[in-house]
N, C-alpha and C positions, 0 to 999 in steps of 0.2 A: 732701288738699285739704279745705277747710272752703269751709260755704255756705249759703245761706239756701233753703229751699223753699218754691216761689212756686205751686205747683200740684199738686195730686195728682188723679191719675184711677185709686186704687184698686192698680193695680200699677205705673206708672210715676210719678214724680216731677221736675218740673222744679226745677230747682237754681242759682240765682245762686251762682257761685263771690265771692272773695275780688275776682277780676281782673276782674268785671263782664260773666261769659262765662254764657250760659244753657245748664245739660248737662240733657239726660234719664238719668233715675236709675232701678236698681232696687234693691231689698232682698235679703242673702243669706236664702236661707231657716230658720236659724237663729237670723239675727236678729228675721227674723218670729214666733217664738213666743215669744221669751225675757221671761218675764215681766211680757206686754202683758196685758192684760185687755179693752181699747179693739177694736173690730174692726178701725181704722185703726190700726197703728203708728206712721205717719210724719204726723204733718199740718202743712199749709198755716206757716209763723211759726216750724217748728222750724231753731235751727243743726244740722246734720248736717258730718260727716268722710267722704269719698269718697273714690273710687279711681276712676281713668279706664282703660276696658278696652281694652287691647292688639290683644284681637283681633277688631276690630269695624271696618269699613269709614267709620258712624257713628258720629263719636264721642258717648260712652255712659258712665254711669260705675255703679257699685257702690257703695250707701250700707252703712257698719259702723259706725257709730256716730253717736247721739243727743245733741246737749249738754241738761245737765239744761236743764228748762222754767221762766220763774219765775212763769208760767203757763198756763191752757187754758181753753177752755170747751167742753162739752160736750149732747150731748141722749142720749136714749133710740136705738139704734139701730131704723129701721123696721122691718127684718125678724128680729129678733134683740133681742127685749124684753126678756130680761136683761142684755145687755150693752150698752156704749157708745159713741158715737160723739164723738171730739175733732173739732168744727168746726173749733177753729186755737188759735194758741200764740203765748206771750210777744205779747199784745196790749197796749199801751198805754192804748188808749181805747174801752169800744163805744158807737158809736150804736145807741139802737132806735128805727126809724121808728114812729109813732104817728101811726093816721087816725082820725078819729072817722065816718066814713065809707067807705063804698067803696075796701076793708073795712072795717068794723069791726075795733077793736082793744079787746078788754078788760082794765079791771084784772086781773084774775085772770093773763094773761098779761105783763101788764108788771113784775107782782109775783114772778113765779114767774122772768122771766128775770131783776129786778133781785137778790131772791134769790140766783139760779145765781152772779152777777155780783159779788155779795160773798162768795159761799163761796171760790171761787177768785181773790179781790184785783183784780180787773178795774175800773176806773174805769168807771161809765156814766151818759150823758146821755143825756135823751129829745128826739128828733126829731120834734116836730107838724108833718109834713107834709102837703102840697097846702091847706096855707090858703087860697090859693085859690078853693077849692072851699065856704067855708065862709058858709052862711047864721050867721043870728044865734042860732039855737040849738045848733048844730055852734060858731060862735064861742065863747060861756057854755060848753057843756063840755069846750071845751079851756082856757079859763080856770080852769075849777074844778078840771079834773086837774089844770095845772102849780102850783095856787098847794098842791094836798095833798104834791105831791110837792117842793117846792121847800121848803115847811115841816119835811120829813124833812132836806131837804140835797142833796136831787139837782139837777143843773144841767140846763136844758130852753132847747130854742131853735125857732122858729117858723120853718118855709123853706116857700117856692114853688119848684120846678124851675122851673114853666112863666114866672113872671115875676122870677125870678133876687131872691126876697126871703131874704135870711139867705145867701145862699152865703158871703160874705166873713166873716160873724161863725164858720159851720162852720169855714173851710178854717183861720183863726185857731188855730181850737182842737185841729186836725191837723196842722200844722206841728211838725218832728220829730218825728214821732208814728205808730205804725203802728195801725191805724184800724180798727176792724171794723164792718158797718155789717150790722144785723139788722132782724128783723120777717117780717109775716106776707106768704105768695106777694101779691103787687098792691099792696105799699105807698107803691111808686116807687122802692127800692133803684139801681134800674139809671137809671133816668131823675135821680136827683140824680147818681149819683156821675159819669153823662157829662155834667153842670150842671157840675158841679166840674170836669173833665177831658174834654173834647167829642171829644178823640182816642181816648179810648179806646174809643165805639163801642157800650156795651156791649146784647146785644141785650133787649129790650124787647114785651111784651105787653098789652092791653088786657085788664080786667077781663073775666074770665066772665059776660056777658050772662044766663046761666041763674042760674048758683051767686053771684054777687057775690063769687067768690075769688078770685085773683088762679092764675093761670096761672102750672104753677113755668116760669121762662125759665134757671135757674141749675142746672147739675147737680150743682157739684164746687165748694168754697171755690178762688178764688182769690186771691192779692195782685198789685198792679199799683202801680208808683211814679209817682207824679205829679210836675208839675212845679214845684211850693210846696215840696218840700223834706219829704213823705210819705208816706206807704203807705196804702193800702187792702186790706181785705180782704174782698170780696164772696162772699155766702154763698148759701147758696139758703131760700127761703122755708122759714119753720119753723113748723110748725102749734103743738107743745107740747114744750117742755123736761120732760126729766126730774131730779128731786131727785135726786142720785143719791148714794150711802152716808153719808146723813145721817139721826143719831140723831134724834128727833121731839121730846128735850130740847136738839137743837140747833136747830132751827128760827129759832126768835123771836129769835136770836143775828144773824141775818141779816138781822133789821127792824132797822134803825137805831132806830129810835123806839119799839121794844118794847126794845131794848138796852139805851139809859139808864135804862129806867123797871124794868129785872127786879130786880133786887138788893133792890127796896122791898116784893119778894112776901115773906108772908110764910113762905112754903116755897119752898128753894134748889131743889127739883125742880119747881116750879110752872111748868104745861105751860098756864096762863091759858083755860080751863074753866068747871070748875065746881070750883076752887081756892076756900076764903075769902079774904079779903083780899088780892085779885089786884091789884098797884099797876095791869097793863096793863085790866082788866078798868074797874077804878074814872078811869083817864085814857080808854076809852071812853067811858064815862057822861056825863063832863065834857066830850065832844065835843072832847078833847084829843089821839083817834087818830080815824083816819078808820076809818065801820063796812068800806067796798070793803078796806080793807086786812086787816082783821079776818079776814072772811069768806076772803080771797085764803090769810091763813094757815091758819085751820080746816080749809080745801080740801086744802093741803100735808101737815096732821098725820094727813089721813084717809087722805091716796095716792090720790084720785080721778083717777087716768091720765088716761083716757076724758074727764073734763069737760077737760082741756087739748088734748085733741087736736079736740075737736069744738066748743073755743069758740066757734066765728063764726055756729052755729047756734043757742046756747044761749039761756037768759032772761037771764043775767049780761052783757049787753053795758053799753060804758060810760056809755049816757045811760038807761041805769034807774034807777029810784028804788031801791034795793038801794045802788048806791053812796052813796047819800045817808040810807039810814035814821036 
């Protein structure tokens, strides 16, 4: 039998059949070591091939097999720093929630997932949520983010859960679509997607009073189908993606806007430095890239882990003057 997997809790897997039957799955243990590098094997968006077991009073099945991915996205595993964690697979679209407040969300993060988001071919839009909540200087810097990144080519859209602004233009852009919806613990993840889907419930936390973090409420990637004719897939709050097996001659590959302009360096290895005649260096200058994006990759070429995982306390938040040097 073939099937989509809708949930993973680490050793069990829930599995949408073919027939629109939901099995709990497990993994042979052979299949668990074979060639995975990932600490998860199976995640969340993969087709799987099962077996239904015989001798089980619940029925139960046996996953043997993977269908290839045509893709994934990944972080850093938390306890397990060289290796990786697949959040989820063959994604359509990611949203990433973006607050300019409570929490805070920095470029340096939004660069490093959109990054992540082009190495492995993932389509993403940025989500300004809880506008709402926005005085007129919180207003201005989300203005100024969407018009840097809308200038690259990323698409961006402005929601309220609380007063139901933008839900129709999202749900638009999710129809046939499986959907993954990211960002930092507290950004509202669970609070839009039951905007969008009020059935589904999902549970929800107020902001850390102490920390301004947002409380993780998600433990495990799920997918859940909607009723527009979509999928979701809800994730748990991610403090920092990790780059993961990528050369530091690949990097700027993954700026759109360092992309078109590399070819005019005038070294094919030109890592945009302390290079001469760096085309990216000199469309800096010209206020032709933004410096927040610069910086976001100099951050990438160095490996600074640490400043990704503790961005919400750092000086790089996004209404610094650093974004705007």
């Amino acid at each position: 039998m073939t099937g989509l997997v809708y949930k993973s809790t680490g050793s069990w897997y829930t599995v949408k059949s073919e027939q629109g039957d939901f099995i709990e799955c497990r993994i042979k243990g052979k299949f668990r070591m074979k060639g995975i590098k990932s600490t998860n094997p199976i995640a969340v968006g993969d087709v799987v091939d099962f077996e239904l077991d015989e001798n089980s009073d619940i029925v139960t099945g046996t996953i043997h097999n993977i269908h290839d991915r045509k893709n994934y996205i990944v972080r850093k595993s938390v306890n397990l720093s060289k290796q990786t964690h697949i959040i989820a697979s063959n994604i359509d679209v990611v949203f990433l929630l973006v607050t300019i407040n409570n929490p805070p969300t920095t470029t340096s993060f939004i660069d490093r997932f959109l990054v992540t988001a082009e190495a492995y071919g993932i389509e993403a839009v940025l989500i300004f949520n809880k506008i709402d909540t926005f005085d007129q200087a919180m207003q201005e810097e989300q203005l100024y983010l969407q018009y840097i990144y809308s200038e690259i080519g990323y698409k961006s859209l402005k929601v309220s859960a609380k007063e139901s602004k933008g839900l129709e233009e999202l749900k638009q852009m999710m129809i046939g679509k499986a959907a993954m919806f990211s960002g930092h613990s507290g950004v509202g993840k669970s609070t839009l997607v039951n905007a969008l889907e009020p059935g589904l419930n999902l549970k929800t936390k107020n902001i850390s009073e102490q920390s301004r973090q947002g409380q993780h409420t998600t433990t495990f990637a799920e997918m859940y189908d909607l009723s527009f004719d979509a999928k979701i897939i809800d994730t748990p709050g991610i403090k920092g993606f990790g780059i993961v097996d990528m050369e530091p001659s690949e990097v700027s590959g993954y700026f759109p806007e360092f992309f078109k302009l590399q070819d005019e360096c005038k070294f094919n290895n030109c890592l945009h430095k302390e290079e001469p005649n760096c085309a990216i260096k000199k469309a800096l200058e010209d206020n032709k890239i933004a410096w927040s994006r610069y910086n976001s990759y100099l951050k990438i070429l160095e490996g600074d882990e640490e400043h990704y995982r503790s961005d919400v306390y750092n000086d790089d938040r996004i209404a610094s003057d650093e974004t705007r040097k």
